[in-house]
Steps between C-alpha positions, in 0.01 A plus 500: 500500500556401139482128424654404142334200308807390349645145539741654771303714744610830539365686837558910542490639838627777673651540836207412825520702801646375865168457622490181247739302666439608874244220555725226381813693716223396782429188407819366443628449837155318580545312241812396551434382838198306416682306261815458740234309752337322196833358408605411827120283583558336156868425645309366791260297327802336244682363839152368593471335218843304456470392863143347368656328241754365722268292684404748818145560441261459132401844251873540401346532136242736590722688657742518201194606317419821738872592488475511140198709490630735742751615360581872486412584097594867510827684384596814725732733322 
């Protein structure tokens, strides 16, 4: 690999072999899945919460606050 200092970074590579990509052709679906369930309990916990703030039951901030921070923060291409 050849890294150029120049305001711009240039980076030279050549071609990788199948074998590079057949963990993440692996992975993917797994992936995929895990974040499919991760969206649907943060789904889960967001109706929690607005029925809290409605008045049926007290944490409806905290709960906003755990459906924030579990979010999915990945990008699957």
């Amino acid at each position: 690999m050849l890294i150029d200092d120049a305001r711009t970074p240039l980076i030279i590579s050549g071609p990788t072999a199948k074998s590079d990509t057949q963990q993440f052709d692996e992975l993917k679906p797994k992936i995929e899945k895990l974040v499919g369930a991760q969206r649907k309990l943060v789904t889960q916990i967001l109706a929690d919460s607005k029925d809290s703030l409605r008045g049926k039951g007290g944490g409806g901030g905290l709960l906003l606050l755990r459906a924030f921070k579990g979010l999915p923060r990945i990008m699957l291409l």
